[in-house]
Each structure stands twice: as C-alpha cells, then as structure tokens.
VEXDREN-2710 file (C-alpha; in Angstrom, 1 decimal):
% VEXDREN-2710
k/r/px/py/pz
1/UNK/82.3/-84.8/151.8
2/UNK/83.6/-86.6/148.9
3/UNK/83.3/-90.3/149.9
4/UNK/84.3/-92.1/146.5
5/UNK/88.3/-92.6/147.9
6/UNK/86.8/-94.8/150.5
7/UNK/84.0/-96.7/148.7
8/UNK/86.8/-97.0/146.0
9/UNK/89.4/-98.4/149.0
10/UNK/86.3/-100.7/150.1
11/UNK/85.4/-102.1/146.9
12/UNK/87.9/-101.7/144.7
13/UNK/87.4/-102.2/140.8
14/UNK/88.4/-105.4/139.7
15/UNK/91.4/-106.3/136.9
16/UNK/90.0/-108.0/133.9
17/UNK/91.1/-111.1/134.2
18/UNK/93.0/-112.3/131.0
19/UNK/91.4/-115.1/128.4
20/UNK/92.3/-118.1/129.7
21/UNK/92.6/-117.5/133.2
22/UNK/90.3/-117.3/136.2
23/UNK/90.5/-116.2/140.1
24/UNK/91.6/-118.7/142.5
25/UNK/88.0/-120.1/143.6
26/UNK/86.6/-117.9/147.2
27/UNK/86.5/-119.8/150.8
28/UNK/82.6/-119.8/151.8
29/UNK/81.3/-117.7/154.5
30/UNK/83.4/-113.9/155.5
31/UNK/81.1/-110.5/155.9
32/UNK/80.1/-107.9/153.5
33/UNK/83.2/-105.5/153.7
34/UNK/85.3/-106.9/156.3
35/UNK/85.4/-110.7/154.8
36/UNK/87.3/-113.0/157.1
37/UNK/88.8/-110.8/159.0
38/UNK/87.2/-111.9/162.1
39/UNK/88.3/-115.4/161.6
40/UNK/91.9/-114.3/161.0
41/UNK/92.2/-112.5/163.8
42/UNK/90.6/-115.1/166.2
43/UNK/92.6/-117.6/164.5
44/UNK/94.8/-117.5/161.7
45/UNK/96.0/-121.2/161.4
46/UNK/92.2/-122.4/161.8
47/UNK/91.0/-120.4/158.9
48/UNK/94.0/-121.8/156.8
49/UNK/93.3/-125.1/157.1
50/UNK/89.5/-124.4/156.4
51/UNK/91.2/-123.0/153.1
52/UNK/92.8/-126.1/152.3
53/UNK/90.6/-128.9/153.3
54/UNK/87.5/-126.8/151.2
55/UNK/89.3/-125.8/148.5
56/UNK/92.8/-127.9/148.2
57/UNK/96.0/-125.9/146.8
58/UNK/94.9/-122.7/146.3
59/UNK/91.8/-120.4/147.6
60/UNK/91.2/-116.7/148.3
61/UNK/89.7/-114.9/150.5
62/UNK/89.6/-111.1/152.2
63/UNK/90.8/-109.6/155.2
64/UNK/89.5/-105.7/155.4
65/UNK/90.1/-105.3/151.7
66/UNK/93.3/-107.1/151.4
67/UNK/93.0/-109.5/148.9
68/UNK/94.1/-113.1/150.1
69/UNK/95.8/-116.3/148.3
70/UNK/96.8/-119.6/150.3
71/UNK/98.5/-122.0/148.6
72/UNK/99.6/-125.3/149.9
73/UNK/102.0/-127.8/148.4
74/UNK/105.1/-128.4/146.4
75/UNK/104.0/-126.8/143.7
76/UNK/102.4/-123.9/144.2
77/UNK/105.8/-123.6/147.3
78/UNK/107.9/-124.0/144.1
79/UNK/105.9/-121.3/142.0
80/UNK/106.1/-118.4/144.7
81/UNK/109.6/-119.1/146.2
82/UNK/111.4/-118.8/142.5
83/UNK/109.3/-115.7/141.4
84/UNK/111.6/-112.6/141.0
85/UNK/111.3/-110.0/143.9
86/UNK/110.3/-107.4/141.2
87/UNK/106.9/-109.8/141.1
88/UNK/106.3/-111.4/144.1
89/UNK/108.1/-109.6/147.4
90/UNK/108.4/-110.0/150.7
91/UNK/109.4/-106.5/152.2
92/UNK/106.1/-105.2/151.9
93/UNK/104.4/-108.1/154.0
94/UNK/107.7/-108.2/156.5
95/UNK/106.7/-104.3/157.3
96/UNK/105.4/-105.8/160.5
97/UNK/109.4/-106.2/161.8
98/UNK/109.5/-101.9/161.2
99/UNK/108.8/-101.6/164.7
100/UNK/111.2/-104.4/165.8
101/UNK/114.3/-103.9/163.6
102/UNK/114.0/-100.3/163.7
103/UNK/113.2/-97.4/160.3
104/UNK/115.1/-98.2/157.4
105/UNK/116.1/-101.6/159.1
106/UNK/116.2/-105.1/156.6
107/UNK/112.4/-104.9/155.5
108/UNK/112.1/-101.5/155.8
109/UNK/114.8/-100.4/153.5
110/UNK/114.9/-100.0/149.7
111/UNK/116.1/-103.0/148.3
112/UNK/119.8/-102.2/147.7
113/UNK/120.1/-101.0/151.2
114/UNK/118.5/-104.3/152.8
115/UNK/120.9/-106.4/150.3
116/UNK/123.6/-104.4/152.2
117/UNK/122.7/-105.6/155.4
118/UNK/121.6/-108.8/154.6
119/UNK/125.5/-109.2/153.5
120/UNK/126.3/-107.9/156.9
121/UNK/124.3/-110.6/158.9
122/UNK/126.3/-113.4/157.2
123/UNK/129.9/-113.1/158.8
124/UNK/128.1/-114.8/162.0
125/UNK/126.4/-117.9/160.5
126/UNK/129.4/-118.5/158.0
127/UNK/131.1/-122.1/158.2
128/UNK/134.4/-120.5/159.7
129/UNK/132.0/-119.2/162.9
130/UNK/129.8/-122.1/162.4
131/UNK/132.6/-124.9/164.0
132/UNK/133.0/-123.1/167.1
133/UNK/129.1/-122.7/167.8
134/UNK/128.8/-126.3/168.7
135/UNK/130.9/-125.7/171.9
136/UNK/130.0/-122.8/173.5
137/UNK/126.0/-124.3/173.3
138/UNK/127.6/-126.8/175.3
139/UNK/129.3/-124.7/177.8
140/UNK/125.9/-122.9/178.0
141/UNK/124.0/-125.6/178.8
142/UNK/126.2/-126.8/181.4
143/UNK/126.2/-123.7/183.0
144/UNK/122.2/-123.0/183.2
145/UNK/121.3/-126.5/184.9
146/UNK/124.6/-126.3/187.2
147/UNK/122.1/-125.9/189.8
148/UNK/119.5/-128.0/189.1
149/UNK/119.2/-130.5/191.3
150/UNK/119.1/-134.7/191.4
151/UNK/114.9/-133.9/190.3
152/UNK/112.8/-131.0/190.3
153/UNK/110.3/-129.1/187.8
154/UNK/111.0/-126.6/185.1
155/UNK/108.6/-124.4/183.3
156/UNK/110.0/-125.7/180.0
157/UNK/109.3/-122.8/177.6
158/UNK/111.0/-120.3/179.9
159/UNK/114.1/-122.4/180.1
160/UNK/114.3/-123.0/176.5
161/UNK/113.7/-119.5/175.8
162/UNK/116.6/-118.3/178.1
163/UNK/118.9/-120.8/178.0
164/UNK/118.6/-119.9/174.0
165/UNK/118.8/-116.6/174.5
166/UNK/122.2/-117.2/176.4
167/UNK/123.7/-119.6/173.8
168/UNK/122.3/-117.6/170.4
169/UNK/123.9/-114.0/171.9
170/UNK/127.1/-115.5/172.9
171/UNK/127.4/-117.4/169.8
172/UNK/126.2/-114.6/167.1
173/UNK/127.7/-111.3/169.0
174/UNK/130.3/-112.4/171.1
175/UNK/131.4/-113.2/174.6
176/UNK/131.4/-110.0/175.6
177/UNK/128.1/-109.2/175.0
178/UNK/126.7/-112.6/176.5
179/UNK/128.6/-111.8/179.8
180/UNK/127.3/-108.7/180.1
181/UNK/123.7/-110.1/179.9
182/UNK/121.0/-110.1/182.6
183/UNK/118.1/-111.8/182.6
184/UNK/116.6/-108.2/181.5
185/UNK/117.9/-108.7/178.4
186/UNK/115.7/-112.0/178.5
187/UNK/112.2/-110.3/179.3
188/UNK/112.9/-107.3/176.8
189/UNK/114.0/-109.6/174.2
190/UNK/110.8/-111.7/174.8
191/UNK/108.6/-108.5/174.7
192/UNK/109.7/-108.0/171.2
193/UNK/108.9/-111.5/170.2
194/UNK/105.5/-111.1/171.3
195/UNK/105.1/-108.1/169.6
196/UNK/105.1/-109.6/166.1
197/UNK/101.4/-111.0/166.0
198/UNK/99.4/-112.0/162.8
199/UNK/97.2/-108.7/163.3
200/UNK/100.4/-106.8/162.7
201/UNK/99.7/-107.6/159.5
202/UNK/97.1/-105.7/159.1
203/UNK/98.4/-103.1/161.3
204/UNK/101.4/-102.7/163.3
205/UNK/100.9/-99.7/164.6
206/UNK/97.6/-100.1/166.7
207/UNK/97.1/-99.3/170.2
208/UNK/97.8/-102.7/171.6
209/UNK/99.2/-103.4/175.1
210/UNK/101.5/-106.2/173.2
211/UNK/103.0/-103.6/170.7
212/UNK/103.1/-100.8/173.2
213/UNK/105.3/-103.3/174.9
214/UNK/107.1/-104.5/171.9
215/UNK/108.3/-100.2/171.2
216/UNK/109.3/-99.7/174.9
217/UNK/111.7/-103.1/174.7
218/UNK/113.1/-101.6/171.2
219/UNK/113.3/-98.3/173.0
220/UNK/115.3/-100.1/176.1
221/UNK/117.2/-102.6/174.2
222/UNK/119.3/-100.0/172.2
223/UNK/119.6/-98.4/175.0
224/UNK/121.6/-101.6/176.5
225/UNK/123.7/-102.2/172.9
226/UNK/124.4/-98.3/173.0
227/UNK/126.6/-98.8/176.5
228/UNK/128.5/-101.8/175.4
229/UNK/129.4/-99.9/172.1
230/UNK/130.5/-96.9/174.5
231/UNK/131.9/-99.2/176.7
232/UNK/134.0/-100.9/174.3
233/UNK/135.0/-97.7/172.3
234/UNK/136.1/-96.3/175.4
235/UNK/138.6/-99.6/176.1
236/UNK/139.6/-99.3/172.4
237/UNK/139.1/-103.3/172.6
238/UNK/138.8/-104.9/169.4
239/UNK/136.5/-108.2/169.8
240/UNK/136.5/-111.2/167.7
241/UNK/132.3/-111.3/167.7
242/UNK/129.4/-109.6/165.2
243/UNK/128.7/-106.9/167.2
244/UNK/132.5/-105.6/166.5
245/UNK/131.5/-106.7/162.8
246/UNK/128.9/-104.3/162.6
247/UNK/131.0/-101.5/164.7
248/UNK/132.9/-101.7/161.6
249/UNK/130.8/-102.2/158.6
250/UNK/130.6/-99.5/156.2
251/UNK/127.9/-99.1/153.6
252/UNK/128.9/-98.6/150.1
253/UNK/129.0/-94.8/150.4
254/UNK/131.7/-95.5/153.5
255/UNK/129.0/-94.5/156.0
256/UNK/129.0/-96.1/159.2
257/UNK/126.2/-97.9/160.8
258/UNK/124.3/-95.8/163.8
259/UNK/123.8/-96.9/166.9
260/UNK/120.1/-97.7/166.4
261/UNK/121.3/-99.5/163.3
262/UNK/123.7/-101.8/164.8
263/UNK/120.5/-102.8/167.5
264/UNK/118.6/-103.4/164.4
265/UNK/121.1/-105.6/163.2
266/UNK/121.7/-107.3/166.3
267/UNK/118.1/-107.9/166.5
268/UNK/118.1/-109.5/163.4
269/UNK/120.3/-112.0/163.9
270/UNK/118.8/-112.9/167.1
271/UNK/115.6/-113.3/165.2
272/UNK/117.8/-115.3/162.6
273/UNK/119.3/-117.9/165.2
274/UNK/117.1/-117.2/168.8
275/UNK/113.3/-117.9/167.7
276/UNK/113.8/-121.3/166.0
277/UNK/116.0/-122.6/168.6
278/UNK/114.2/-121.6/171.6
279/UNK/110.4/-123.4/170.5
280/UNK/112.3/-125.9/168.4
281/UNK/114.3/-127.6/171.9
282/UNK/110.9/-127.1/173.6
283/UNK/108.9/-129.2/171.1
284/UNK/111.5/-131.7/171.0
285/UNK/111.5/-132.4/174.5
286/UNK/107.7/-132.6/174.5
287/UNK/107.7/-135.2/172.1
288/UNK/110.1/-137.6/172.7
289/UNK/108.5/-137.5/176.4
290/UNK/105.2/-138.3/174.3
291/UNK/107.1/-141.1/172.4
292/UNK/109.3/-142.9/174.9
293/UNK/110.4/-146.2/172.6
294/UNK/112.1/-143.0/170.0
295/UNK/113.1/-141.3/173.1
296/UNK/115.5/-144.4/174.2
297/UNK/116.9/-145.0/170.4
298/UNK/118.0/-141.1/170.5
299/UNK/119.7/-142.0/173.4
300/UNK/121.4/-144.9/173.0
301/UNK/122.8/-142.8/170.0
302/UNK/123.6/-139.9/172.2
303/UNK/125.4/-142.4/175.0
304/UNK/127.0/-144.2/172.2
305/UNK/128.9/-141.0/170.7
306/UNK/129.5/-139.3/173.7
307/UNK/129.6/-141.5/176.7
308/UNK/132.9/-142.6/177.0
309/UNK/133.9/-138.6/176.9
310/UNK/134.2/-137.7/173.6
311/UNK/133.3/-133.8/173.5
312/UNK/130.2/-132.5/171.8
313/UNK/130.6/-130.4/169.1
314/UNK/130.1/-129.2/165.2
315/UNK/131.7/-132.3/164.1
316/UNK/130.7/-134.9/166.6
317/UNK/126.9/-133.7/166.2
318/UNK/127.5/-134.5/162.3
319/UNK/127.0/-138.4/163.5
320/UNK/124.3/-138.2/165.1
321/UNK/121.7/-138.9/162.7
322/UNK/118.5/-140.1/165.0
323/UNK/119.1/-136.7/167.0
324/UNK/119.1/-134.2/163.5
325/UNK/115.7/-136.5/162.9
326/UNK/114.1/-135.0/166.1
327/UNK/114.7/-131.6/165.4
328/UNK/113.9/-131.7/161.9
329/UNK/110.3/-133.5/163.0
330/UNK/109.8/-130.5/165.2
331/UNK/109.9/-128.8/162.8
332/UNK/107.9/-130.3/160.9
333/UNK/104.9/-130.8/163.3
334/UNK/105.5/-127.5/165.0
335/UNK/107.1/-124.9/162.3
336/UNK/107.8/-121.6/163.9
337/UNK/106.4/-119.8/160.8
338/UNK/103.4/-120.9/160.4
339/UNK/102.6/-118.5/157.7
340/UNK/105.2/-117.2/155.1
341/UNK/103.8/-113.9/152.9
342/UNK/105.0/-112.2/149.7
343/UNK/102.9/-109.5/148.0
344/UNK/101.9/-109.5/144.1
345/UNK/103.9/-106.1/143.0
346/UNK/103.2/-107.4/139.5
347/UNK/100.6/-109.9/138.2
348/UNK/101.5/-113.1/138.9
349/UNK/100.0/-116.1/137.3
350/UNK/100.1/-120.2/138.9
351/UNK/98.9/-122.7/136.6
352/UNK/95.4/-121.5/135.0
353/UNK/95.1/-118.7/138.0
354/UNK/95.6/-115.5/138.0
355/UNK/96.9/-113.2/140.8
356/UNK/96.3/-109.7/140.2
357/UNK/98.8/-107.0/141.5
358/UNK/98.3/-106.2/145.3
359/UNK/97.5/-109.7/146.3
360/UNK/98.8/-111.2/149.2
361/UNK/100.0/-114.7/149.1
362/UNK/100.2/-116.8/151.9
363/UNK/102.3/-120.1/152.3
364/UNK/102.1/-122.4/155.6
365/UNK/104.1/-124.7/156.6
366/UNK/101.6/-126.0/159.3
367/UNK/99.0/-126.8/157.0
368/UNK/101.8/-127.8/154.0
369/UNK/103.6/-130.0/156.4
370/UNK/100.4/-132.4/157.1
371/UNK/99.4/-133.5/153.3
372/UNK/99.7/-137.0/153.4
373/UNK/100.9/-137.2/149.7
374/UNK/104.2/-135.7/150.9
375/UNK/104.2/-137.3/154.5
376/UNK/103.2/-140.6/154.9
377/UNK/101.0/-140.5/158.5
378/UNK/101.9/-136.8/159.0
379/UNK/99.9/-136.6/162.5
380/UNK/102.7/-138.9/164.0
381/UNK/105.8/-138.1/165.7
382/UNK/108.1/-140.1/163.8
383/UNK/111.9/-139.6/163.3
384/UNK/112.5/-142.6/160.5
385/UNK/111.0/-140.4/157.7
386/UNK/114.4/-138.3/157.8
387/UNK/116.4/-141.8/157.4
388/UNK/117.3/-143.7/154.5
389/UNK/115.2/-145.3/152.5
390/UNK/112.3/-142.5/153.4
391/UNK/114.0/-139.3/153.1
392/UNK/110.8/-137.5/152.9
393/UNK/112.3/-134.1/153.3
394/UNK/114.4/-134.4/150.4
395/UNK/112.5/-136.9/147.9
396/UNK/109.9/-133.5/146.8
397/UNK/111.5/-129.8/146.7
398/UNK/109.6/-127.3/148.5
399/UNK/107.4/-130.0/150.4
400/UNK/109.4/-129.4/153.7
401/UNK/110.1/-125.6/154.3
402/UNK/110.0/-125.3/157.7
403/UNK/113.0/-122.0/157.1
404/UNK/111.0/-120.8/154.1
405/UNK/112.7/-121.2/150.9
406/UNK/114.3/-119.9/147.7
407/UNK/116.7/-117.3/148.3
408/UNK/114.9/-116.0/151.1
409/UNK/115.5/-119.3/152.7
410/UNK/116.0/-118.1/157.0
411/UNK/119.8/-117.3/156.8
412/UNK/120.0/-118.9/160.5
413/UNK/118.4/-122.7/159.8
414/UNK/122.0/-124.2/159.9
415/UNK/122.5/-122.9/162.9
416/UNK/119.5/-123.5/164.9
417/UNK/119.6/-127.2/164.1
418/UNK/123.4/-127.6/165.4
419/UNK/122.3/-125.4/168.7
420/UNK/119.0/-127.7/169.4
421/UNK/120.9/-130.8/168.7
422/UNK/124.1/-129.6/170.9
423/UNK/120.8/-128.5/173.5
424/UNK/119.3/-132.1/173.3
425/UNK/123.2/-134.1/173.3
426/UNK/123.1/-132.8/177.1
427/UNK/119.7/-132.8/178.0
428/UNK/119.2/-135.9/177.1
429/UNK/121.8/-138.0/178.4
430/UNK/121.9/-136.7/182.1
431/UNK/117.8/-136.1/183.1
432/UNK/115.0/-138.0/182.5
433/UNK/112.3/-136.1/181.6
434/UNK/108.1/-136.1/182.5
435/UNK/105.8/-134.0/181.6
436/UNK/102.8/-132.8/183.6
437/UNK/100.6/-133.0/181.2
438/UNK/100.9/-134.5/177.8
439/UNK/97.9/-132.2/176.2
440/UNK/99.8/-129.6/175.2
441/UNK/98.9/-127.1/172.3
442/UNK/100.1/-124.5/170.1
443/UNK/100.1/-121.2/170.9
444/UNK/99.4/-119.4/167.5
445/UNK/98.9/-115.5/169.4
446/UNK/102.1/-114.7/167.9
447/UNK/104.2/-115.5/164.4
448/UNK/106.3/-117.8/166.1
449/UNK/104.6/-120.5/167.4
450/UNK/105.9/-122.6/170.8
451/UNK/103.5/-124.1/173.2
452/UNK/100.9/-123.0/174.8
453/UNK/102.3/-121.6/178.5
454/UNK/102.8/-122.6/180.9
455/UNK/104.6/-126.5/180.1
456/UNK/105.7/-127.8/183.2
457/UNK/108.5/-130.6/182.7
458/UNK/109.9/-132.9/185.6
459/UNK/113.7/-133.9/185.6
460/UNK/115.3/-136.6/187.2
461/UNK/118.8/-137.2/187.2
462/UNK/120.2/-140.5/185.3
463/UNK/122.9/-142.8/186.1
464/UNK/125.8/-142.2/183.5
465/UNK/125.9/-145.2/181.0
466/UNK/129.4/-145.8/180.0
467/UNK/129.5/-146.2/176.2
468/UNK/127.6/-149.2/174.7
469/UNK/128.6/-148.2/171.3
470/UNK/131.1/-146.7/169.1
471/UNK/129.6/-144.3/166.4
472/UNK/129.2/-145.9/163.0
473/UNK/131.5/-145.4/160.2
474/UNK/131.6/-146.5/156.7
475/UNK/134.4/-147.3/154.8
476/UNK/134.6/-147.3/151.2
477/UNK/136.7/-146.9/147.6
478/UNK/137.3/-143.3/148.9
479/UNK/137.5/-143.2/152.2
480/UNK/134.1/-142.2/153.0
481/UNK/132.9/-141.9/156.5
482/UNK/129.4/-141.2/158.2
483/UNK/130.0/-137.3/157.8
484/UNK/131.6/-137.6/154.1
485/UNK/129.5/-140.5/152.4
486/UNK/131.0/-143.7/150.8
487/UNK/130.7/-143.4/146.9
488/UNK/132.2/-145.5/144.0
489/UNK/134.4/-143.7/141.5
490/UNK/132.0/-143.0/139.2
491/UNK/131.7/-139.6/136.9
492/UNK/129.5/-137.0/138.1
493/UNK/128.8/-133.6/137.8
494/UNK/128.4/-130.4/140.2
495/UNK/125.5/-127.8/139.5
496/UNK/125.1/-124.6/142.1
497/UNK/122.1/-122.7/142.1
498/UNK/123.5/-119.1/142.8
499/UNK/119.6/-117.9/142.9
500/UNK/119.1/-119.6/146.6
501/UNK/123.1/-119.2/147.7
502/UNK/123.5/-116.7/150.4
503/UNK/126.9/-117.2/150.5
504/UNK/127.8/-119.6/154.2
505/UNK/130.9/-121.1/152.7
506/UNK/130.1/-124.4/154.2
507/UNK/130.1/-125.7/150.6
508/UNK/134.3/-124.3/150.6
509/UNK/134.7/-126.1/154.0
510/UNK/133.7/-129.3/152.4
511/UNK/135.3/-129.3/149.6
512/UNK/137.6/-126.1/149.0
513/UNK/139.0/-127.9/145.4
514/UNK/135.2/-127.3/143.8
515/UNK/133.6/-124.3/145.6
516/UNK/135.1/-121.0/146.5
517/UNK/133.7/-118.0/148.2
518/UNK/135.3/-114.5/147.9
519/UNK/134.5/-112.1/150.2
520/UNK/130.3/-111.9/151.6
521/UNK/129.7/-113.0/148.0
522/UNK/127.7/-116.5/146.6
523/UNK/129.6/-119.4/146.4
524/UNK/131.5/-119.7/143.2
525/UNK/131.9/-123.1/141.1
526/UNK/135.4/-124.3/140.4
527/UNK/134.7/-127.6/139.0
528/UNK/131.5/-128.5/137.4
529/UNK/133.0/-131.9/136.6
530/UNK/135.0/-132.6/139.2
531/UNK/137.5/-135.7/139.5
532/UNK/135.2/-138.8/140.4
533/UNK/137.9/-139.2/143.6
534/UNK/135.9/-136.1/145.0
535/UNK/132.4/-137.1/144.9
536/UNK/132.1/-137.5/148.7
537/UNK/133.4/-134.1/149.4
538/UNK/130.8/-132.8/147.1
539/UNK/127.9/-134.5/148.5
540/UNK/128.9/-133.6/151.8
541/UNK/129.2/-129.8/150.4
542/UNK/125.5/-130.7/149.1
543/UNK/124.1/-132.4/152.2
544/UNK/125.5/-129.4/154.4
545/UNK/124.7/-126.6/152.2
546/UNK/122.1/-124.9/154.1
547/UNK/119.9/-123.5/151.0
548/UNK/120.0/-126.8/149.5
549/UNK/121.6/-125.0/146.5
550/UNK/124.0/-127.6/145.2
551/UNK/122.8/-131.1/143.3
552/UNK/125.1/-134.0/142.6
553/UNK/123.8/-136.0/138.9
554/UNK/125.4/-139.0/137.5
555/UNK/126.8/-138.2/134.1
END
C-alpha cells in the first residue's frame, strides 16, 4: 500500500517563503497532526480570541491539515476585503451552503454563473422595493402579537425567529407566498439554519443528526416552492414579488431557472434578509432590558415620532436616530457572523507576512468588534458611539463589519436594519418588557449566532403616551432636514467606488441628478462635481448607500 499521498496530505511540503517575508507567528499548544482541531470544534470563538489576545492581528494555526490565518483589525479587514477574488475567494470556504442553496447554487457555481444570480437576488433589496418594506414589517408585527394579551411570557428567540420569518418572506417573495405560509415553513426553515455549523467547514457532508436534518428541510422546502410555482402557473397569475422574478429570469444563454434553482434562490435571499433580522431584534430587546435609562431615551424617541399617529415606515424610521443606534450596537456586541473566510487561491502577502496558496483566512467580527482602540469601552452596551461627535462606526474603515465588507459586503444589511427598527418602533412603544434572567449568552453551535435557548421575556402592556415631542428637523441654506443633512454651499466633489457597489439604487433615489443605475448594473456617476446646491442629496446618497461606496471631499 502506497502511503506517501496521505503522509504527503498530512504533512505537506512547505512553500519557500520569499526573502523578506516570514509566516504569521503559530498559536501555542494544538496536537501532532490534528493541531487545534479539537479546540475549534468545541469552540470556535474561544480559540479566536486566544489567537488575538496571544498573538495580536494576525496568528496561524491548523485544523486537520488546513492551514489557518486570523486576522483582527482595520487593517488586516482592509487588506483581505480589497484583494481580487482571483487571490483571495470566498466560494471555496462558502462550500458549506452546497447543501443549503442546492448544486450549482451561489457558492457552488463557477464564478460567471454565481455573478448571474447574485444579479438576480438584487431586484428585492433595491431602493424601489426597499420603501414599501417598512410597512408591511409593521403590518406583520401587528398581526403576530394580536393576541397577546395585557402581560404574559414569550420565548423570545422563537418569536423573533417567526415573526421574521413572516415579515422577511412577505417582504422579499411576495404576499402570495407569505399567505400561503405555515408555521412548517418556520421549523424547516429553522432546520436549515442549524445546519450551517463551523464543523461544516471542515465537512459538510458528515453523518450528523443536524445536517441530516438540514438535507431533509432542503428536500421538503422545494417541495413547498415547487406547488406555489404550479399553483400559480396554473392561475396564469402574474405577481408583483421575487419569486415571479426568478419564474422569469433567464440566464445569459436564455435558459430558465429550475425548480430546485428558484428554492435555491429563494433560500438565499432569506439567508440575505431572515438571519440578521431574526438574532438581531432578539439581542436588541435583551439589552435595552439590561440597560433601562437607554431603554426610556429610545422611547421617548419612538413616542415622539409616532405617538400622535404618524405611520411607521421607510421614511419615518429615517428619523429615528437613537433606535438605528440599537441595532447597529447589536450588532456590534452580537454579530451574526462571527467568522468571515476567504481562501488563498494565490499567495497573498499582509505587511511583512506571507500567506501561501491554500490558506484559509479567517476575519471575526466578534473578536474585531471588542479592540478598544476602535471602540472606546467595547464591553458596554452603549448607543452614543453611533451619534455625532463619536461616530465610531464610520471614523476607521473596516473596523465595524458586522455584514462583511468589500464587495462581498451581505447584499441584505440595508434591509435588516429597517425591518429590526420597524420590529422595535412597535415593540417598544406598546409592552414593557422583563427578562427572566439577565445572564444570557451566545450560542456559537451554529454560524449565526442568537442566544443561547431558551430566553424567556415578560410583556406588559403600556399606557399610550400621546406625543411629547415632535421629531427634530434642521433647517438650513439648502433646505436640509434630519434625513437630507443641512450643508453650506460650498464646492465638493462625488467619488463612487464601483469595486464595493452591488447596484441598490438607493444612491439614484437620493439624488437621481448625480447617480444613475441602468438595469441590475453598478451605480453609474453623472456628476463628479456636482453643483454645491446638491450636496445634501449627495450625502444622503452616501449616508444611505448600503456598501458605503460613495465619499463626499471638500474641494
């Protein structure tokens, strides 16, 4: 028996590294052989932060053979997220959603094909779609605690994870296919979800009760999208909703998507606008109970915008700065992905290191999120680092990256931001909440991390205030209000970055006289100087650009 393949798979021969350069320095302890693996499959965000606090912004180590890079911090965020595809890529680490999107879905496909239906994705988060979202969360909401009554108990993450489910499939694939819905739907969905585990990683094919699951809730749910396209091709209705979008996408070739493609699709932009949302509320909640004097200030915003009646929606939610600062804490403290991975398909070098091809590289947000440097007192729940003069998101690039970034950025941030604050507009104003217990942790079992089950969460009904306030506006030179900022006159100019655009539009529904969009395309620059009487439409485009792709500069 010839055993060199395997000793060779084992212990690999080593690149020379080149003059100059040297290996990202090795975390201590790990196994002949098997290295860390162990650690990272008991627990994945433990062993990271023993990466960071021993070893600081970058440090390898190996997981059954795989080579392994963390890095944490602007920097090193920076490096990876602007590398080309053709050096550092993310399809052959996202493998682990084969089983979930389906053969030859996103990931899976070669990298003109996943372009393709990338493109198709973005007709439901585009700007257009975008202003009627706010709304039917709303409508959602009301309807799932219509029977609650004046105080009971919830078991918090199963309402935020089906009340989610409800608003993210009516939103992204129509009414239709959310009235249809039972709470099977719900479960299956779920099962998925909990298929997608770190160990994936290293295989996502093993004989696990969780991904035996995971293929039997593929296996049903296009069964269930395959009788609503049958249904509706039957009717020879035509609906104004995704899944009709994908009904009638062509490829280039003129080739029509399948049924199991258009589940694979659906999936995926439930996994764009679902997964975020759903842990996202449920943190929220937890920690304004936790910190009650924040908890009354994102009130009195909430009863001050809409208490006197004033409906709750894409542009209402635009003033509501104290409430965008919950959810973008949140997610700050409590990331969904708390690991982001591209592979080294050619070497890749940061600063004096040197990444040889096959290396994974691993990015967390979780870890990332709590450097000091970045975040002043980053163990505390606090909601003015979002506000002017702080800004702490915004004052380093690639510090905060709780969607990923570059031009992989999550094509559904925008939107689960406006669903959790339309979630939390509601919530908020009509129940007070209490939690059983305040201890609660992260769950880190699978890729997208919500709390540790079960939460239970009191309610108790509040008195309506009438409105104590009137939303803030701010008058200026040109007009400008709280959602279109007050500027002076002065010369500036306009700078898209059409590496990170994916193309929302919501740059066009600022501020159609600078940026167009044709067709699924990027966003297109009309103006790169544009008339000084515009600069508040353009740094609304820039403060609403999801990506973060357009910068304002004095000239």
């Amino acid at each position: 028996m010839d055993l060199q393949p395997l000793v060779a798979k084992v212990f690999p021969k080593k690149t020379e590294v080149p003059k100059g350069l040297r290996r990202p320095p090795k975390l201590s302890g790990g196994l002949p052989v098997v290295g860390h693996t162990a650690d990272f499959v008991r627990d994945t965000i433990g062993l990271l932060k023993r990466v960071n606090a021993e070893l600081g912004e970058i440090g390898a180590f190996d997981i059954l053979g795989k080579k392994m890079v963390a890095v944490f911090g602007p920097d090193a965020h920076e490096a990876v997220f602007r590398a080309p595809d053709e050096q550092l890529n993310p399809s052959e680490a996202y493998k682990i959603m084969t089983p979930v999107f389906g053969k030859g879905m996103v990931y899976d496909a070669p990298p003109e094909k996943m372009n393709e239906q990338l493109k198709m994705l973005l007709p439901a988060l585009k700007d257009r779609r975008m202003r009627t979202y706010g709304e039917i969360v709303v409508r959602e909401v009301e309807s799932t605690i219509s029977d609650w009554a004046d105080e009971g108990e919830i078991d918090l993450v199963d309402f935020c994870r089906v009340l989610t489910n409800f608003t993210s499939s009516h939103c992204l694939l129509g009414k239709e296919f959310r009235t249809g819905m039972t709470e099977e739907f719900a479960r299956v969905y779920h099962s998925l979800e909990r298929g997608v585990t770190p160990i994936a990683y290293l295989n996502a094919h093993l004989p696990l009760p969780s991904f035996r699951e995971r293929d039997r809730a593929r296996i049903r749910l296009e069964q269930m999208v395959t009788k609503i396209i049958e249904e509706r091709k039957n009717s020879g209705r035509v609906g104004e909703d995704f899944l009709q979008t994908m009904m009638d996408a062509r490829y280039k070739s003129g080739a029509p998507l399948t049924d199991f493609e258009i589940t694979g699709m659906l999936i995926a932009s439930m996994f764009a606008g679902h997964h975020t949302s759903s842990v996202t509320t449920a943190w929220a909640l937890i920690e304004l109970v936790r910190n009650p004097e924040q908890l009354a200030r994102v009130r009195a915003e909430l009863d001050g915008l809409f208490g006197s009646g004033e409906e709750v929606g894409f542009a209402s939610l635009r003033n509501a700065p104290l409430t965008e600062a919950v959810v973008l804490e949140a997610l700050r403290l409590h990331p969904p992905l708390f690991m982001l991975v591209r592979v080294v398909v050619k070497d890749f070098v940061y600063k004096d290191y040197f990444l040889e091809k096959g290396t994974w590289v691993i990015l967390s947000p979780t870890v990332s999120h709590l450097i000091p440097e970045y975040f002043a007192d980053p163990h505390k729940f606090d909601i003015d680092r979002y506000l002017p003069p702080r800004e702490e998101d915004k004052k380093r690039d690639y510090a905060f990256l709780p969607f990923g970034g570059g031009r992989h950025k999550c094509m559904g941030n925008a939107f689960a931001i406006l669903q959790v604050k339309a979630i939390l507009s509601i919530l908020l104003r009509r129940y007070d909440f209490e939690l059983a217990n305040h201890d609660v942790k992260s769950d880190f079992q699978g890729l997208v991390v919500g709390p540790k089950e079960p939460v239970r969460l009191g309610y108790k009904r509040r008195q309506q205030p009438s409105a104590s306030r009137t939303p803030e506006v701010t008058t200026a030179t040109d007009g400008g209000t709280a959602d279109q900022p007050a500027t002076t006159h002065k010369p500036f100019k306009v700078t898209l970055n059409l590496d990170v655009c994916q193309g929302h539009a919501m740059c066009q529904g600022e501020s159609p006289e600078i940026f167009r969009q044709i067709g699924v395309g990027k966003a297109r620059l009309l103006q790169a100087t544009p008339d000084p009487s515009l600069r508040a439409k353009a740094e609304a485009a820039a403060k609403y650009c999801p990506t973060r792709a357009i910068r304002i500069e004095e000239i």
